[in-house]
N, C-alpha and C positions, 0 to 999 in steps of 0.2 A: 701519066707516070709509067714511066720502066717497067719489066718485071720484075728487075735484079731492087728499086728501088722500094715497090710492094712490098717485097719479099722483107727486104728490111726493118720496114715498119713495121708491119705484121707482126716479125719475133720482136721486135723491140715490147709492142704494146701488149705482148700473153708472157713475158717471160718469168714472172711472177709464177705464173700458173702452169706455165709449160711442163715443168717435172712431173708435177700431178696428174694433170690430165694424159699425160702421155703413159704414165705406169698405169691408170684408173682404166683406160680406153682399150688399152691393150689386153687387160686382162694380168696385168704381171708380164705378161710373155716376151716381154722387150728385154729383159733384165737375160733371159736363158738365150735371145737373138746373139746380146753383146756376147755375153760367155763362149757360145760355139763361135763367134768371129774371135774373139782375140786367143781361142783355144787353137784355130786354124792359121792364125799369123804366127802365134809362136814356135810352126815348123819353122818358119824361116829365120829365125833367129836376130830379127832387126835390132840394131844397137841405138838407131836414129829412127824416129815414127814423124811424123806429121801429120795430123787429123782436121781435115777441111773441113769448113760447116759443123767447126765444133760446139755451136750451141754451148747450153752448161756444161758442154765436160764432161758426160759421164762415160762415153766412149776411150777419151785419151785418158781421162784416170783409172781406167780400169786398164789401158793397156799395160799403165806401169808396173804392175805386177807380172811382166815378165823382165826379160834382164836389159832392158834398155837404160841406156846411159841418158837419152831426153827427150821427153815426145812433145811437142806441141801442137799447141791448138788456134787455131785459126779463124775466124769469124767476121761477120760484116754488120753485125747486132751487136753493138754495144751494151746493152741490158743483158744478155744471153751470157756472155762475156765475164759481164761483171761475178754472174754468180757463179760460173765457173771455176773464178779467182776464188771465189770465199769458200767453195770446197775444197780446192787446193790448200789453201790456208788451214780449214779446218781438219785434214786429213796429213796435215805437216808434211804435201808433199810437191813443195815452192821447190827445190831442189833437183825434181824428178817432171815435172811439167811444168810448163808456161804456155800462157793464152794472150794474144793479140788479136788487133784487130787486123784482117786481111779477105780480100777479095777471090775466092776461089778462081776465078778469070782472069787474075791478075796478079799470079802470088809472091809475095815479096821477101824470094828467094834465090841464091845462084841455080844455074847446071848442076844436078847429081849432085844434091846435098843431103840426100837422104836414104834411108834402106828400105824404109816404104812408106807409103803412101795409101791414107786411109778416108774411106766418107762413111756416114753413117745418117740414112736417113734425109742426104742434101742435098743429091746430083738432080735431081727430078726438078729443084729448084732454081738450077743454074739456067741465068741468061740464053747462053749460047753453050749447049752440052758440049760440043767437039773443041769449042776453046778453052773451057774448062778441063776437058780429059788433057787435052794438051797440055796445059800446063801442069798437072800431075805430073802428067809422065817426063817435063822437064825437070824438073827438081829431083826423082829420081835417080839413085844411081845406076848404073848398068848392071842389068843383073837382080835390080829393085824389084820390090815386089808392089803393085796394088791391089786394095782390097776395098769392093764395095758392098754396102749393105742398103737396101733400098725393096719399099715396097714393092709386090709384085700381082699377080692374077690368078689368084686359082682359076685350075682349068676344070675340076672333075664335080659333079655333081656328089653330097648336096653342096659342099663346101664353097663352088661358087654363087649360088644364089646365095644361102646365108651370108656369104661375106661382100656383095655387092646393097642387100638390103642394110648389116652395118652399120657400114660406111655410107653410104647414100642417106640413110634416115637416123641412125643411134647417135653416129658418132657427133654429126652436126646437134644435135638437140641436145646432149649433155656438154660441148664444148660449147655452146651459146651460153647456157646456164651456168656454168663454172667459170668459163674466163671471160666473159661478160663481149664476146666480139663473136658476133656471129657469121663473119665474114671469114675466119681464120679455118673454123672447123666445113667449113664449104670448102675452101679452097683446098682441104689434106685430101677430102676423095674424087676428087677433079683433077686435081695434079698428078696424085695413082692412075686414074683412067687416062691422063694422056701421056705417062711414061711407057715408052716402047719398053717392055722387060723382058726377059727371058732371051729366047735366041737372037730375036729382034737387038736386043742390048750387046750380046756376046759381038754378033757382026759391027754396031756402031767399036766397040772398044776396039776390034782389031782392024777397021777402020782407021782407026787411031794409032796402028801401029803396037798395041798390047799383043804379046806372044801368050801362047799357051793358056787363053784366055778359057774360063770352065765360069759355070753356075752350081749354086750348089742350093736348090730350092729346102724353105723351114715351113714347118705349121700349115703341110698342104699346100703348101705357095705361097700363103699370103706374103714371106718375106722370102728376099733371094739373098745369098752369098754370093758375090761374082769377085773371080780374081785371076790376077795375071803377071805377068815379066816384063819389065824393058830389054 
């Protein structure tokens, strides 16, 4: 089986659980991640957002609370997807986002249809990173902005041992126990350990042709801000 097709299964079969465990694991901390990212997008003043590997949502609804005219959300989990909807619903804001299902590798949209372009938590996931950034930065308009949020490595002592212990031993043992798939919470600090982050990631994105590409390290590293220009 694929990675891209893994990957699918996996949120399809936690997504029940995935809100929880992901606020529970975190410590809260995820909630104050999104706030300083969508605090940092709305320099840019986007009218149009697009949020890849939108899981349930809680990324692209909270961007709407700047002055966007329509953010959507995009996914490849169906399940993820659906509850996305039912917060949209619940939060009466069908009018202000919309979620489909779509292949970050393959996004089912023109050239520079957007003001920017967002992931949260999903690029580490992608099949083939460089065709995935590609395709962001096509949809992009000129001028667009991308912004990603994605685990990262503390570097400085104690912060890196405490947060390699973790992730290697916590996180897996109460995601076993809660979403009942013990294969999913293996897989979040494996996936971190082989995501190139930091400057390593700055050279892939301008690789990829992203201008003005910056990181902006959270929480001692554990999570990064990265963001840039078409």
């Amino acid at each position: 089986m694929k990675k891209k097709e893994q990957v699918q299964k996996m949120f399809n079969d936690i997504s029940s659980r995935y809100d929880f465990l992901n606020h529970f694991l975190s410590l809260g901390i995820d909630f104050i991640w999104r706030r300083k990212f969508v605090n940092q997008l709305s320099r840019s003043g986007p009218r149009s957002v697009l949020d890849v590997a939108t899981g349930t949502g809680d990324l692209a609804i909270l961007i709407t609370k700047l002055k966007t005219e329509l953010v959507t959300g995009i996914d490849i989990a169906a399940n993820m997807l659906a509850i996305a909807k039912e917060k949209s619903i619940q939060k009466q804001l069908q009018d202000r986002v919309t979620f489909a299902e779509g292949d970050a590798e393959n996004i089912p949209f023109p050239d520079e249809t957007f003001d920017a372009v967002t992931v949260a938590f999903g690029v580490r996931n992608y099949e083939n990173l460089d065709k995935g950034l590609s395709e962001m930065k096509r949809v992009l308009k000129s001028g667009g902005v991308m912004m990603i949020l994605e685990f990262s490595h503390p570097g400085s002592f104690p912060w890196k041992q405490l947060y390699h212990f973790y992730s290697r031993f916590i996180i897996p043992f109460f995601g076993k126990i809660i979403s009942g798939d013990s294969k999913a919470y293996t897989y979040l600090p494996e996936s971190v350990a082989a995501f190139p982050s930091g400057n390593d990631f700055l050279e892939i994105l301008k690789r990829n042709g992203i201008k003005n590409a910056s990181q902006r390290p959270l929480t001692f590293g554990i999570a990064t801000i990265y963001s840039g220009e078409k």
